[in-house]
C-alpha positions in Angstrom: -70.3 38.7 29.7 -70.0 35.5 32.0 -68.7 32.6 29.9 -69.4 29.1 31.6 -67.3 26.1 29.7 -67.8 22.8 30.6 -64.4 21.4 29.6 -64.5 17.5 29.3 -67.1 15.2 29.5 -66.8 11.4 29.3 -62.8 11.6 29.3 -63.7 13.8 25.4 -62.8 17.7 25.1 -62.1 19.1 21.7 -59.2 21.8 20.8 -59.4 23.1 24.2 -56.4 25.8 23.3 -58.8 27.2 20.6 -62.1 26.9 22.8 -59.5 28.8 25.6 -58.3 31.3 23.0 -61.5 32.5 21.7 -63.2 32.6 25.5 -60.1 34.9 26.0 -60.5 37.1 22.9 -64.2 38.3 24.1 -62.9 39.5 27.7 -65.7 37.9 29.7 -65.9 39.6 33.0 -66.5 35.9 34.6 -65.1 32.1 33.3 -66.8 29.5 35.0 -65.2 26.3 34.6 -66.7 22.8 34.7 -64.2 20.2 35.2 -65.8 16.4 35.4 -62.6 14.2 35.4 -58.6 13.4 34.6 -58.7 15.2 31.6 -60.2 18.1 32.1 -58.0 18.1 35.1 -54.9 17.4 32.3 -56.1 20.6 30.6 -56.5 22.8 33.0 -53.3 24.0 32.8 -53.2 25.3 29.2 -57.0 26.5 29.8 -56.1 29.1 32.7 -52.7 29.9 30.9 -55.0 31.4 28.2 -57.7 32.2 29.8 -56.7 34.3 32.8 -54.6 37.0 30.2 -58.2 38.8 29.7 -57.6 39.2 33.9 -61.3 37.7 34.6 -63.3 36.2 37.6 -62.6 32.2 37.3 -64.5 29.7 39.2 -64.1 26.5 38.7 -67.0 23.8 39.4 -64.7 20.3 39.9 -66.4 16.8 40.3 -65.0 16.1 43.3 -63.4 12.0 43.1 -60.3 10.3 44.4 -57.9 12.6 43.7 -59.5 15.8 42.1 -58.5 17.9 45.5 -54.7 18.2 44.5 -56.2 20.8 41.9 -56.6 23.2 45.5 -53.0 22.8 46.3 -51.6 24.0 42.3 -51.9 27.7 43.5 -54.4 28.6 40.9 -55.9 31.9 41.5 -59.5 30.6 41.4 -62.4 30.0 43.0 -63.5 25.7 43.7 -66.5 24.8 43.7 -66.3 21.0 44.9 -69.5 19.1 43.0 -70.7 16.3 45.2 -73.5 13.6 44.2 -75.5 11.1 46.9 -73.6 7.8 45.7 -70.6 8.4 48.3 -69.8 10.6 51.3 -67.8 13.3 50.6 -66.6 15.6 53.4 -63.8 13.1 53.9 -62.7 14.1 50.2 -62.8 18.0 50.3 -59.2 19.4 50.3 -58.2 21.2 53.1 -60.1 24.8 52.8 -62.6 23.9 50.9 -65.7 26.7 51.3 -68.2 25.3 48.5 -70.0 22.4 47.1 -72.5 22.0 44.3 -75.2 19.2 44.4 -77.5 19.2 41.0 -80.9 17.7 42.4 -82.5 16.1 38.8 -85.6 13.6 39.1 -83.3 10.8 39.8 -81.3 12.3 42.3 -83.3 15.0 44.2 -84.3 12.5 47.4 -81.3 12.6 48.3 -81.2 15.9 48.6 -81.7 15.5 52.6 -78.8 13.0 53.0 -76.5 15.8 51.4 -77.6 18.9 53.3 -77.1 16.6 56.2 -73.3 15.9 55.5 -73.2 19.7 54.3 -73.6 20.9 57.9 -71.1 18.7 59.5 -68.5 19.3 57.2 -66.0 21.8 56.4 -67.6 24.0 53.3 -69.9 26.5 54.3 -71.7 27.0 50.8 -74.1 24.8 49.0 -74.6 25.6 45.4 -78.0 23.8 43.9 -77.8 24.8 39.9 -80.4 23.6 37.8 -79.9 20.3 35.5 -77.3 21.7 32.7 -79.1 20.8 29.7 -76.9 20.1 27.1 -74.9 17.2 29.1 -78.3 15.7 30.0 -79.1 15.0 26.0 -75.6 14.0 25.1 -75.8 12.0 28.1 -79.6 10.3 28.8 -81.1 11.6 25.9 -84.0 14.1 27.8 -83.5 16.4 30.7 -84.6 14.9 33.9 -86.0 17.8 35.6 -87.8 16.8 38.5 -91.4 17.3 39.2 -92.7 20.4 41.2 -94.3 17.4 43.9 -91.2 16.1 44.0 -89.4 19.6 44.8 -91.9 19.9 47.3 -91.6 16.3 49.0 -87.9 17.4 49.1 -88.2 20.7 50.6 -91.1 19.0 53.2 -88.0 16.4 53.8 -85.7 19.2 54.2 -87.9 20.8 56.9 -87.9 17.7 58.9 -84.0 17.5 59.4 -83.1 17.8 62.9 -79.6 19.4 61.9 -78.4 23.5 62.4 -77.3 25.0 59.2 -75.9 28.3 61.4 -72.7 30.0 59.6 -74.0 28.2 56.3 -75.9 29.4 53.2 -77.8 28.2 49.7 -77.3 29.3 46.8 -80.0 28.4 44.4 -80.0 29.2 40.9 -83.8 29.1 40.0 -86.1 31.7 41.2 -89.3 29.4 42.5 -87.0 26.7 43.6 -85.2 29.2 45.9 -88.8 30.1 47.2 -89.5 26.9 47.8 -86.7 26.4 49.9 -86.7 30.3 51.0 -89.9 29.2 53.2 -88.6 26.4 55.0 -84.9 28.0 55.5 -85.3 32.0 55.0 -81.5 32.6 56.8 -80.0 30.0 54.8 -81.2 30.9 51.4 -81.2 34.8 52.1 -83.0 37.2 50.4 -83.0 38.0 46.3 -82.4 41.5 46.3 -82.7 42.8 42.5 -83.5 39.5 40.8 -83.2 40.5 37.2 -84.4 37.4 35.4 -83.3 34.9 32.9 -79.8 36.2 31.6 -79.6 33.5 29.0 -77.7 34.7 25.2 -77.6 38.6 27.4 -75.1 38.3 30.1 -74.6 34.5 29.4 -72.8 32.6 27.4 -72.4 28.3 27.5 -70.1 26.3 25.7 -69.7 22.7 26.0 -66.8 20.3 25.8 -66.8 20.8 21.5 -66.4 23.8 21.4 -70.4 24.4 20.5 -71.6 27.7 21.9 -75.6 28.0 23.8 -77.4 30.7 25.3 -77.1 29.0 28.6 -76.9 25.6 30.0 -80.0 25.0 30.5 -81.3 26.2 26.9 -80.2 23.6 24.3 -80.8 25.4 21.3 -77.0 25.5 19.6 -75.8 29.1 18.3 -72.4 27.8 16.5 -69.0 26.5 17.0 -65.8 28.3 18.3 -64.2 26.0 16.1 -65.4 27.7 13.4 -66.1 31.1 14.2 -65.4 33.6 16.8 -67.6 34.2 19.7 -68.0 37.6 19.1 -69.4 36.8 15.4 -71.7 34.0 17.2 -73.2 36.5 19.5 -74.2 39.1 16.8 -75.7 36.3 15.2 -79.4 37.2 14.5 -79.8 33.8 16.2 -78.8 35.0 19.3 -80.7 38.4 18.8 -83.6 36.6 18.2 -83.6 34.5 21.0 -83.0 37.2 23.2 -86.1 39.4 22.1 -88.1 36.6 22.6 -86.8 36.0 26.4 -87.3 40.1 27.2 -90.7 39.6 26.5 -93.2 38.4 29.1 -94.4 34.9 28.6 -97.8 34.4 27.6 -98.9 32.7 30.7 -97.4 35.1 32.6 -99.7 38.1 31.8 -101.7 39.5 34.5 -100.1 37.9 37.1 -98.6 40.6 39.9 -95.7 38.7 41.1 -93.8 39.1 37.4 -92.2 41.9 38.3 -90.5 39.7 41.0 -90.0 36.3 39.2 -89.1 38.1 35.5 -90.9 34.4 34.9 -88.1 33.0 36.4 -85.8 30.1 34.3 -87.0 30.1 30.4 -84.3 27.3 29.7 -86.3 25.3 32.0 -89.8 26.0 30.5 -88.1 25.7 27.1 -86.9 21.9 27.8 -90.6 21.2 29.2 -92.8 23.0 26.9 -90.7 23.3 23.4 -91.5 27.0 23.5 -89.2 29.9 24.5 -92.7 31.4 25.3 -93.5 29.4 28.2 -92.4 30.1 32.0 -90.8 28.7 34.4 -91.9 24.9 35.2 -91.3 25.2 39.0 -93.9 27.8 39.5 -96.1 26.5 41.8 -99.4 28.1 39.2 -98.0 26.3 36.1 -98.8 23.0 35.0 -96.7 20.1 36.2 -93.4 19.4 34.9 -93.3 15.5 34.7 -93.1 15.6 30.2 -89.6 14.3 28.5 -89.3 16.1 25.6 -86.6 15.0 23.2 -84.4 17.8 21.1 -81.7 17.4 18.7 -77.9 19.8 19.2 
């Protein structure tokens, strides 16, 4: 199992010591920490004192702001993962060593998209994550999840294109099937090749939980399981909840039958199609034969 935590957001985290404790008592393969500020910073300490006794893979995603980089001089066996935004330059900010960045590209964001790849290939990190819109902050946050348009993905990527900069010795890596195709055409050496795409691994593989403690199937699907406050995650994930969720995402969307490239795409992100369309039946907005993407819908955690 890969457990990704998002430990503060808005200066809030709940029990963290419990959330921590009960991410350790399932033995996840992978923790992937999300760390957005001073105190998630202030916890990080107890967080990997509990966490890393189940001896797993920990990456931690840190908003990177005055300051943040000390974390890479702590000694923590980890992996950063230095998350930039277009508001600021940021290579002047990356702590010495610094191999990765993540840029999420939402509707209000994604044109500047360009400006950061073009910093990306002067500076010192030689990976660029591009995860999709994480779900669950969004609604606590704006209230909908500002996924951006397929035309504007494609305005960005025909922007992209344009840019008279090398990206030699550097590499994508795109979370989203038809987004990475999208980008795959215009920068096939830089994206690489998906070798074995197995599809959605949302309430399978994956597991989210967000600053409270409340547990998801994934990031991107905001439909609440339970609460490691109140029970442990291995009772949450042999939920029928969770089984039922997860039958419905092995089976091929209805939209998707007949068409020969599902046995490539697995119908790509169904957190994605589930914020657009309601329906854990639809596929994934970004393909470029599904309707447009451009609907807020509203949901309650």
């Amino acid at each position: 199992m890969r457990v990704r935590w998002d430990v503060d957001f808005h200066g809030r985290a709940g029990r963290t010591k419990r959330i921590a404790r009960q991410i350790r008592e399932a033995s996840p393969k992978v923790v992937e920490l999300r760390i957005e500020g001073e105190k998630g910073i202030s916890e990080l300490p107890a967080v990997f004192a509990e966490i890393h006794k189940c001896n797993p893979w920990i990456e931690a995603t840190v908003r990177l702001f005055p300051g943040a980089a000390a974390l890479a001089q702590r000694g923590y066996p980890m992996k950063f993962v230095w998350e930039v935004d277009v508001r600021e330059p940021f290579d002047g900010l990356l702590p010495h060593g610094a191999e990765a960045i993540s840029f999420t590209a939402d509707e209000s964001s994604l044109a500047g998209l360009p400006d950061v790849l073009e910093e990306f290939t002067g500076s010192r990190a030689r990976v660029l994550h591009l995860p999709n819109v994480n779900a669950i902050r969004a609604l606590a946050e704006v209230g909908h999840v500002p996924i951006p348009r397929i035309e504007q993905l494609q305005a960005a990527v025909e922007s992209v294109s344009r840019l008279s900069v090398s990206l030699k010795g550097k590499s994508l890596v795109i979370h989203d099937y038809f987004l990475w195709k999208l980008f795959h055409d215009v920068l096939p050496e830089e994206t690489g090749k998906r070798i074995g795409f197995l599809g959605c691994h949302a309430a399978s593989a994956l597991a989210y939980v967000d600053w409270d403690g409340n547990v998801y199937p994934c990031d991107s699907l905001p439909i609440r399981l339970g609460n490691l406050q109140e029970a442990t995650l291995q009772k949450i994930w042999r939920s029928p909840a969770r089984i039922q969720i997860l039958d419905t995402l092995r089976a091929a969307p209805s939209g998707c039958e007949g068409c020969s490239q599902f046995e490539g795409c697995h119908a790509g992100c169904r957190g994605l199609a589930y914020t657009v369309s309601g329906s854990l039946s639809s596929r994934d907005p970004f393909c470029r034969e599904s309707p447009s993407a451009g609907a807020k819908r509203k949901f309650e955690l």
